[in-house]
DRENDO-1510 file (C-alpha; in Angstrom, 1 decimal, always signed):
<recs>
REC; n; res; u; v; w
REC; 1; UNK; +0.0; +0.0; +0.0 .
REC; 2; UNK; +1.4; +3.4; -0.9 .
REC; 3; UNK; +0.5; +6.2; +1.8 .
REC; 4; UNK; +0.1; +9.8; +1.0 .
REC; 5; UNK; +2.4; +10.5; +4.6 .
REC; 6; UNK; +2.8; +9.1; +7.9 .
REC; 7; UNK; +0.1; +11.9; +8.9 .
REC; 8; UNK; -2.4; +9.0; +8.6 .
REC; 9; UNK; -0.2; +6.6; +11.2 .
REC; 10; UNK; +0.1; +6.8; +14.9 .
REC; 11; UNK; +3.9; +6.9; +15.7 .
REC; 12; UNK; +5.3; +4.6; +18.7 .
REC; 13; UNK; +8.1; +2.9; +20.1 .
REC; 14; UNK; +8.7; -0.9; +20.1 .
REC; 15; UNK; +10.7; -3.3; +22.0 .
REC; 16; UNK; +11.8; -6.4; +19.5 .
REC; 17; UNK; +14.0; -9.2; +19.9 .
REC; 18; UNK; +16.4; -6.8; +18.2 .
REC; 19; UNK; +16.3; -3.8; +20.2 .
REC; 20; UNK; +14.2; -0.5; +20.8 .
REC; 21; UNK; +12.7; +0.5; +17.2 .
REC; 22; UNK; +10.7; +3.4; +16.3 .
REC; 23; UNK; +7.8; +2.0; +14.6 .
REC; 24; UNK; +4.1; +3.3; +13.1 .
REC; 25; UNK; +0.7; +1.7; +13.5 .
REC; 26; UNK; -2.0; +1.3; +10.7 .
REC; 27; UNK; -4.7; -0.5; +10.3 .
REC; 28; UNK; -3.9; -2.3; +13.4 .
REC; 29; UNK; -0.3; -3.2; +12.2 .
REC; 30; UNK; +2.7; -2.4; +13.3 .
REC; 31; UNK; +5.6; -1.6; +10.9 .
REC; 32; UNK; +9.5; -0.5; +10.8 .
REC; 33; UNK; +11.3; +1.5; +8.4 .
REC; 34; UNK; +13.3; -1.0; +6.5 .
REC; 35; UNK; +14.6; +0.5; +3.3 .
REC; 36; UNK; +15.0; +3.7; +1.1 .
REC; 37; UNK; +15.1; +4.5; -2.3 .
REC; 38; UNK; +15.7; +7.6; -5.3 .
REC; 39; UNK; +11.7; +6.6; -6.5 .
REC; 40; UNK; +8.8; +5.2; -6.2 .
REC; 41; UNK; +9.6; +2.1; -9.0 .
REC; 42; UNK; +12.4; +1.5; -7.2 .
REC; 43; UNK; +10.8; +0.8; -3.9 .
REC; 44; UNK; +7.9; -0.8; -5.5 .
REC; 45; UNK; +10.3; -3.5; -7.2 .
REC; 46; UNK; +12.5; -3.3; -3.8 .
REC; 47; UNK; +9.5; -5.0; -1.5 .
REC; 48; UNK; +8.3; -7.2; -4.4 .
REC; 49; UNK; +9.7; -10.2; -2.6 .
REC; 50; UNK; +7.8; -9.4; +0.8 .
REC; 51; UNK; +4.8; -8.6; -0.9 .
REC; 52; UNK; +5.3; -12.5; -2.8 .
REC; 53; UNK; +5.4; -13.7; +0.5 .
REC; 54; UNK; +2.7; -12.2; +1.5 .
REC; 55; UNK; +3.7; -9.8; +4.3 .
REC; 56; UNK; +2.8; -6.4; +4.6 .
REC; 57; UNK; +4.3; -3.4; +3.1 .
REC; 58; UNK; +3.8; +0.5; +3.2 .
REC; 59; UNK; +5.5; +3.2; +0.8 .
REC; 60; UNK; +5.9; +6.3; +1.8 .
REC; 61; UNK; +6.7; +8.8; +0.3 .
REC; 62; UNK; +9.5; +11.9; +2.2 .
REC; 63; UNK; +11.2; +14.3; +1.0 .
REC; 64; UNK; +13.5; +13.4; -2.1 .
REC; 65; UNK; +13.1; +9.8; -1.3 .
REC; 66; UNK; +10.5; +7.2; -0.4 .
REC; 67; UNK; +10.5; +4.8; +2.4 .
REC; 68; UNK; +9.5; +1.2; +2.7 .
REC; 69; UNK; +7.8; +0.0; +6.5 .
REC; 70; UNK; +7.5; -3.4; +6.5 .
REC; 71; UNK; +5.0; -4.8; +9.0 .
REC; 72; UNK; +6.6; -6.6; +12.3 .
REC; 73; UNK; +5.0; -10.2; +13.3 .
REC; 74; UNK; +4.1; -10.3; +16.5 .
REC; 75; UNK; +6.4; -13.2; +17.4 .
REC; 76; UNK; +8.9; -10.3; +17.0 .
REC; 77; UNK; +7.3; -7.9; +20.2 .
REC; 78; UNK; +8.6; -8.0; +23.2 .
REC; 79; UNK; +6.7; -5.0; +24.9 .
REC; 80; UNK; +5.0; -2.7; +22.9 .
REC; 81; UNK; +4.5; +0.6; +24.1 .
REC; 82; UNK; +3.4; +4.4; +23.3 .
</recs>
């Protein structure tokens, strides 16, 4: 899904099995930030294989760049929190 901005997200912080993240909900998901890139083509064909495997994926568009949030499983969470 392609997102206008993160004006439409709640912003929070995460505890995973890796560490303290800064993550966004949406539509009752959490994601992370996982990659940039110079265009929208480029990030669509960047997430094509986690969108084959069926997980979750937001563009979003910043300035001069767009981002790719992939959604975090909940296996993942160790304490969620605001």
């Amino acid at each position: 899904m392609i997102l206008n901005s993160l004006n439409q997200v709640r912003r929070i912080v995460i505890k995973t099995i890796f560490g303290t993240e800064k993550a966004i909900m949406y539509l009752d998901k959490i994601f992370v930030a996982d990659k940039f890139y110079n265009s929208l083509n480029e990030a669509i064909l960047g997430c094509r294989g986690e969108v084959d495997l069926g997980m979750a994926v937001l563009i979003v568009p910043e300035v001069n760049r767009f981002c790719v949030w992939l959604a975090i499983p909940e296996e993942l969470l160790l304490e969620p929190s605001n």
